[in-house]
C-alpha positions in Angstrom: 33.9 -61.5 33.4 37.7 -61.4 33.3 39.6 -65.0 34.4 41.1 -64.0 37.9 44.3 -65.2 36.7 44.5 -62.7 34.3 44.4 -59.5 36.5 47.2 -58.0 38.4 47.4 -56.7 41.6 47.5 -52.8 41.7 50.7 -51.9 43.6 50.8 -48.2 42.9 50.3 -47.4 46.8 53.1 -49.8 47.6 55.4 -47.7 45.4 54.2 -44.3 46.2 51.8 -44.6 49.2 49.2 -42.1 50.4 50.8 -38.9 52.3 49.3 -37.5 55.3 48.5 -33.9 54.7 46.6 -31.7 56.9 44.4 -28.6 56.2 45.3 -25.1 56.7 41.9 -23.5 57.9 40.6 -26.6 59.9 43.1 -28.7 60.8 41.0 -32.0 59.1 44.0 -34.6 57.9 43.3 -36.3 55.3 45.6 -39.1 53.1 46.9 -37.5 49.7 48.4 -38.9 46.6 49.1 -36.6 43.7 49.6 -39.1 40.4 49.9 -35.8 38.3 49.1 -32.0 38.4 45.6 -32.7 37.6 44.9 -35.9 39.2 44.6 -35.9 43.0 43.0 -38.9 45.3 42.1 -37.9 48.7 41.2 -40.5 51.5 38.9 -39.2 54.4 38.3 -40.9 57.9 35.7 -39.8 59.9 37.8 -37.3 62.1 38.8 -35.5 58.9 35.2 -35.6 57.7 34.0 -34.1 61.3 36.3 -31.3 61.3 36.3 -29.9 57.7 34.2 -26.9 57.7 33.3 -26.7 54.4 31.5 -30.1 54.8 29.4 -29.1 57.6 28.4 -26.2 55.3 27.6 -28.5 52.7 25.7 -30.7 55.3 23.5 -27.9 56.5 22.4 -26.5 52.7 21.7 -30.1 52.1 19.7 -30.1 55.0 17.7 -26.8 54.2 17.5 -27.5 50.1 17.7 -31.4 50.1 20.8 -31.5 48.3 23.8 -34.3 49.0 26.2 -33.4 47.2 29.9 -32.3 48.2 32.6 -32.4 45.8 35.7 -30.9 47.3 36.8 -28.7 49.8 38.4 -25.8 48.2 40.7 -25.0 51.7 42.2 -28.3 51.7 43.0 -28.5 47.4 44.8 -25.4 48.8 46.3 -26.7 51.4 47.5 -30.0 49.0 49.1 -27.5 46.7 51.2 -25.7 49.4 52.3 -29.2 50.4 53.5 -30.4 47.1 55.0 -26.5 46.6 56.8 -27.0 49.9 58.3 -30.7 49.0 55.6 -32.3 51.5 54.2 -34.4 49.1 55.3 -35.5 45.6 53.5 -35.8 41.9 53.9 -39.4 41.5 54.5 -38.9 37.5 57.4 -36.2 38.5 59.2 -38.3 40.3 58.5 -41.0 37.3 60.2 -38.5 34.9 57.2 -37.2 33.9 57.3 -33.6 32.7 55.8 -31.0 34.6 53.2 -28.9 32.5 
């Protein structure tokens, strides 16, 4: 177990918070942040989570096969790359420098 004095606090939303981006099929908003072209965190809240239509799908095979798995909605990855395309929403390590692939 690691001496509390010895970890730091993680500051990476204070320097590049979360974005707000909404989805282009269902409207669900959701909290983005894009650290690099692969890496992409989403936050959901419960309004986004009732709304997104690809998670009621989800819910109802679940239902039927006993399955509870959802990994990602492909309508809102989408809709995060049209927002970063469109200057909405920035790749953290881009704007560190970073080169784009």
């Amino acid at each position: 177990m690691a001496d509390q004095s010895s970890l730091r606090t993680d500051n990476r939303l204070d320097e590049v918070p979360m974005t707000p981006v909404a989805c282009d099929t269902c409207g669900a908003a959701v909290l983005v942040r894009k650290s690099s072209w692969d890496q992409t965190s989403v936050q959901w809240n419960a309004a986004a989570t009732a709304r997104c239509s690809e998670r009621a799908q989800a819910q109802q095979i679940s239902m039927l096969e006993d399955r509870g798995v959802f990994l990602a909605c492909s309508a809102l990855s989408e809709s995060i790359r049209h927002a970063v395309r469109r200057g909405e929403l920035a790749i953290v390590d881009e704007t560190a420098g970073a080169p784009n692939p």
